[in-house]
N, C-alpha and C positions, 0 to 999 in steps of 0.2 A: 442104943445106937453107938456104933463107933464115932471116935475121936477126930471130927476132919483134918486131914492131914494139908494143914495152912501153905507148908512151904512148894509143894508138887503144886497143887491147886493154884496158886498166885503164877507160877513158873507159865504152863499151860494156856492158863488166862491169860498172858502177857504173849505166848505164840499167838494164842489165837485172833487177840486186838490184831497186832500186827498183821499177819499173814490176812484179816479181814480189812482191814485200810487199805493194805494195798488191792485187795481183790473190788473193794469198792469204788475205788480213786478212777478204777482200767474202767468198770463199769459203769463210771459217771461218763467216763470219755467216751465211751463207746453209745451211750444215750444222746450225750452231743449231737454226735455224727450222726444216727438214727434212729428215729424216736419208734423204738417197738416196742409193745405190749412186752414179750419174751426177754427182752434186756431188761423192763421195768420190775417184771417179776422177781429175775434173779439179781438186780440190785434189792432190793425190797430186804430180799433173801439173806443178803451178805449183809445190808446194812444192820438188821434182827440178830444174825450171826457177832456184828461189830458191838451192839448194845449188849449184848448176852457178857459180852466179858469185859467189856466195862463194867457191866454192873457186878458182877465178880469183883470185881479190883475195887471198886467201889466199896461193895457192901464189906467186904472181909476188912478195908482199914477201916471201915466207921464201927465194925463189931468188934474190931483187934482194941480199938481205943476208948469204947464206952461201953461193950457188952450187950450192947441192945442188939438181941437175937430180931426183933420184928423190922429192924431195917432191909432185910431179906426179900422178906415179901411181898413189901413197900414196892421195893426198887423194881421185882417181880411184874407187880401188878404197873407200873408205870412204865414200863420195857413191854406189856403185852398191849398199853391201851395204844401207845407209839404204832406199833407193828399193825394193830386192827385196823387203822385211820388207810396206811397206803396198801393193806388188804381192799381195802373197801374202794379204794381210786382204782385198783389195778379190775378189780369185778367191775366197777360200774362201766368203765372202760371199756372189760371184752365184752359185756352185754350188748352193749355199741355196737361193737360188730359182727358178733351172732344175731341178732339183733335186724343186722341189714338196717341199722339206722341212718335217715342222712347226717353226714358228718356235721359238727357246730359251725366250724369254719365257713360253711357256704348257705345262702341263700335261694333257694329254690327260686322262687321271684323275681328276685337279681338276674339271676343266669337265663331264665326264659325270657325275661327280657332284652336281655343281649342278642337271644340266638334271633327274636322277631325282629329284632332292627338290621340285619342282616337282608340286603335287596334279596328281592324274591322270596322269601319267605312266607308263607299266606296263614302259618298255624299248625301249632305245636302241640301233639297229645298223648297220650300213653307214657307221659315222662316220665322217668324213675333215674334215682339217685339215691346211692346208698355204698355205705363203707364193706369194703374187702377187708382189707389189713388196719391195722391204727392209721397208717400213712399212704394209704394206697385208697381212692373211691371210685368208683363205676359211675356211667350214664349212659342211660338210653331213653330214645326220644323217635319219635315218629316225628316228622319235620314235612 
């Protein structure tokens, strides 16, 4: 194997932190404003991107100053379990609304109850409620 060349490596790592903060920071603000599946993804993305060169910068002064090659792997392995956890948020998520699941937020129960308190109402059937987008859900109802 060749020689890693420490100082290009370190240089690189250091754009890339950067240039991923700030793509994270726009992405968090942007999740603010509106909570989409697609913005959650490629934050996820960027924030994986932001640890990847941490742990560069990381691991290279802790191997620069004690030698311990297996902090590498370490830091590897704890950077991919990070990244798995809001894989796993962002799937369970769009299952949700592939899914056509009703969203957590609402109560089925609740709301048929609202619509029967409603004068003139006599009964409610064929109801369906289920998620379009993360932030967008549907209903329909024979009334």
């Amino acid at each position: 194997p060749r020689p890693v060349e420490s100082g290009i490596m370190i240089l690189i790592a250091f754009i890339g932190l950067i240039a991923n903060i700030v793509l994270t920071i726009i992405l968090m603000i942007s999740l603010k404003k509106e909570n989409n599946i697609n913005i959650q993804s490629a934050l996820w993305h960027f924030i994986g991107d932001l640890l990847n060169s941490l742990g560069i910068i990381v691991a290279f002064v802790l191997i620069h100053f004690t030698g311990w090659n297996i902090i590498d792997p370490i830091i590897s392995i704890l950077i991919s379990l990070i990244i798995l956890r809001g894989g796993y948020k962002i799937i369970k998520n769009a299952s949700k609304v592939l899914m056509e699941r009703v969203p957590d937020r609402y109560d089925t129960d609740e709301i048929m109850g609202a619509m029967k308190d409603v004068e003139g109402v006599i009964d409610i059937h064929e109801f369906h409620l289920w998620s379009v987008t993360t932030n967008q859900s549907s209903l329909s109802a024979h009334v």
